[in-house]
N, C-alpha and C positions, 0 to 999 in steps of 0.2 A: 504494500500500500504506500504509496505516495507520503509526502508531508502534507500536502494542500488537502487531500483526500482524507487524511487523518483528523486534520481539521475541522474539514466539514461536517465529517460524521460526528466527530467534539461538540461541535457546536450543536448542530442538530437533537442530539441527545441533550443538553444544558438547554436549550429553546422550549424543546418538548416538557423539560421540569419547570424553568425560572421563568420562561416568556423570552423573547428577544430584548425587551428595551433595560433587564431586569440582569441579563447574562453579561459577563465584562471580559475583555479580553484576556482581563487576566487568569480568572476562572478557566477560559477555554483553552488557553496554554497551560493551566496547571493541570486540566483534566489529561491534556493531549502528552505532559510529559516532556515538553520543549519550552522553550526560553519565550520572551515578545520579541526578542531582536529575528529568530525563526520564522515565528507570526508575522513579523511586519516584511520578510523576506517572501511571502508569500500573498499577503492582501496586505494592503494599505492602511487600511483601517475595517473596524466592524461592519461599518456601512456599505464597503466592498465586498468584505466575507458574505452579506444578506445578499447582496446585489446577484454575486454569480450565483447563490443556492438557488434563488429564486428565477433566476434568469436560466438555469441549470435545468429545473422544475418545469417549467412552461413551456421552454421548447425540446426537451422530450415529451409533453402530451400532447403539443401537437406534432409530431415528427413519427411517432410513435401511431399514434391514428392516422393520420396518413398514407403510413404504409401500409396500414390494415386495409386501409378503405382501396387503396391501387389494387387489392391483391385480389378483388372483385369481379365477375364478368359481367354482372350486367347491372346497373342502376338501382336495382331494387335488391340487389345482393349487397350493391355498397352500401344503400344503408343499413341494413340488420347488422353488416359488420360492424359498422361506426357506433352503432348504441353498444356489440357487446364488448367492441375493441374500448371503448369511452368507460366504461363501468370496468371494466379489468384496469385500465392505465391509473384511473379515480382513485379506484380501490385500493392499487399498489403505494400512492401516494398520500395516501389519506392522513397519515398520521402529517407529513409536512401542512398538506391542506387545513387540518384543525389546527395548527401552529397560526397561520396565518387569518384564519377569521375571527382566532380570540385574541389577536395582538391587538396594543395600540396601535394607532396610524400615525402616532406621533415621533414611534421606534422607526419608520420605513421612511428614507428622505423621497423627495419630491419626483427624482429622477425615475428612481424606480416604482413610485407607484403610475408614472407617467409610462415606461416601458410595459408594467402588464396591464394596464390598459390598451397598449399594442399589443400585445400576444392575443388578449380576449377577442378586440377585432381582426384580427389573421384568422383568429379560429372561428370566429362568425362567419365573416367571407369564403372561407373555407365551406363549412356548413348549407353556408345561400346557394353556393356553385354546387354540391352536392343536391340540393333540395329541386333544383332547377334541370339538374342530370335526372332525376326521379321522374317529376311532376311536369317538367315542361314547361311553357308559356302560362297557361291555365295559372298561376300562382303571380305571375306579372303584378305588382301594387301590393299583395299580401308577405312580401319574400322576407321583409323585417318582422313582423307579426311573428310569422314561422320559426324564424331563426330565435325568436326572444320567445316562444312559449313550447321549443324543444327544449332549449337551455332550461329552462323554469321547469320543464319534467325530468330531465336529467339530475337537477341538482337536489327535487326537493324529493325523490326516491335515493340516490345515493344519500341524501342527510339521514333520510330514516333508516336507513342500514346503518349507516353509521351509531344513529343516537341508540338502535335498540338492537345493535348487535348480533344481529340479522342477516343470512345471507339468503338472495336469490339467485334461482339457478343466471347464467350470461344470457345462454340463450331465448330462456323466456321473458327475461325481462327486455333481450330489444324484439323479441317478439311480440310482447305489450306495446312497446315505443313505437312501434311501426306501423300495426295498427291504427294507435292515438295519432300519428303524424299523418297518415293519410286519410283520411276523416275530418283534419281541419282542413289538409290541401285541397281537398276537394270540395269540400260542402262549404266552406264556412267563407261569407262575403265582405261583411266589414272587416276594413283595413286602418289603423289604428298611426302605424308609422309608416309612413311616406319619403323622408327626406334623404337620401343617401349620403349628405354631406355632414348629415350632424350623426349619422350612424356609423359611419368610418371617418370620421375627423383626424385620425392621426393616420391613416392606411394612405387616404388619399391626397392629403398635405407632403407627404413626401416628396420636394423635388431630386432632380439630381445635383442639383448645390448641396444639399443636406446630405445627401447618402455622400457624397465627394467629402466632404466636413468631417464627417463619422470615422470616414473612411480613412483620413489625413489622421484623426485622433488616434485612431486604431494603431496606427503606426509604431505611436508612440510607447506601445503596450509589449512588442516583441522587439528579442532579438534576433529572431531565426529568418539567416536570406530569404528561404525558399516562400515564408510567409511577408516580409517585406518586398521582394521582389515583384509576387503576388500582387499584394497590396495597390504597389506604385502601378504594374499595369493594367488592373483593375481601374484606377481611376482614371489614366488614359482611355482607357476603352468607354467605360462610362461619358465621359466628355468629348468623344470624337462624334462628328458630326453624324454617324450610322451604327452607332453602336450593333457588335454582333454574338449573339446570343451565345450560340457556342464558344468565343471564346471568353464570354461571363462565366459560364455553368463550369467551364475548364478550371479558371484563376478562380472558385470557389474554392470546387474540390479541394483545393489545396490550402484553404481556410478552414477546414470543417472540424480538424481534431484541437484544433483550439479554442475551449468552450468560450472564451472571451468573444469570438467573433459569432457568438451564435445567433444569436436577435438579426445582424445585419444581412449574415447567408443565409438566412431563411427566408427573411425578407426581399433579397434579390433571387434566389433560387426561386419564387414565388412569381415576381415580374416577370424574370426573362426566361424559365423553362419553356 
């Protein structure tokens, strides 16, 4: 095991007892059995350590459903996947998830509650583009609706497993969901949210000065060629007058085992696939 990775698991375990805002790094080095000059050899401070766990967190459950849902033949198989692939990834993660909805929000700075409200909309949009592989046109004006009262059944059956300890089978529970979900795509007429700008506000504020920006910070985080080198013509490419897809998806790849860069390859693996 790693030292960063020793850490995390440290911490994790100290969050799960004390709470995040309540755990000190000293604590998480005393637990870990290393110095803070180690700790700060590896995050910068606390607010880093939280950054990557949770940053770590969200893009494996989307990255993770994703693959379930590619691994689909036909529309109506991808989503039964996505509910039981969604309740398995949920579940696996649960214990960090109760970490984070009994925290204060005063423990999580700005940044990152700003970053998983990207990840939530990645995985909305995500979601709408599946819902729309299913249903079709027929759901055209209702697709935010859908996307916010799957969510709203995903979340408040995994809570009640959660609170009472409960398991249902995978299967039947997105065998439940899929039912439920097509039943509203089809029958149901009032459309509630309309606006797509204020439903993906930070998805589709992304220009490419921004992701260039990220991209230039990013730099600053390694010191491995092959991921600097990466980097620099990464943003070449992104700024050339025709950007070409394959060789974005190419200069990812070669970003992808550094959980640092994971919000931004996901988010351009997302664009230009």
């Amino acid at each position: 095991m790693t030292r960063k990775q020793l850490i995390i698991d440290s911490a994790l375990h100290l969050f799960a007892e004390k709470g995040i805002e309540a755990t000190s790094v000293q604590q998480i080095t005393d637990h870990c059995g290393i110095s803070k000059g180690a700790f700060y050899l590896s995050f910068k401070s606390k607010d880093e350590l939280v950054f990557s766990i949770i940053e770590h967190f969200m893009n494996n459950i989307i990255r993770e459903v994703d693959q379930a849902v590619s691994e689909g033949n036909t529309p109506s198989e991808k989503l039964h996947i996505y509910f039981v692939h969604t309740m398995k990834v949920l579940s696996h993660y649960a214990g960090f998830a109760d970490i984070l909805m009994k925290e204060n929000v005063s423990a999580i700075n700005k940044a990152l509650i700003e970053r998983i409200h990207y990840y939530v909309e990645l995985s909305n949009k995500n979601l709408e583009k599946l819902l729309f592989e299913v249903f079709g046109e027929q759901i055209e004006g209702r697709q935010y609706d859908l996307v916010v009262i799957v969510n709203g059944m995903v979340q408040s059956y995994m809570q009640y497993i959660f609170d009472s300890c409960q398991t249902f089978d995978a299967m039947r529970f997105a065998d439940s969901l899929v039912e439920k979900t097509t039943l509203l795509a089809t029958k149901s007429k009032i459309a509630l949210l309309q606006n797509t700008s204020q439903f993906y506000r930070r998805i589709e504020n992304y220009s490419i000065d921004h992701i260039v920006e990220e991209l230039m910070l990013l730099q600053q985080q390694t010191t491995n060629n092959l991921e600097l080198d990466s980097l620099q013509l990464l943003i070449e490419e992104l700024k050339s007058e025709n950007p070409r897809n394959a060789i974005i998806i190419g200069l990812i790849s070669n970003l992808e085992k550094n959980e640092s860069f994971n919000w931004i390859t996901l988010y351009l693996k997302k664009q230009y696939s």
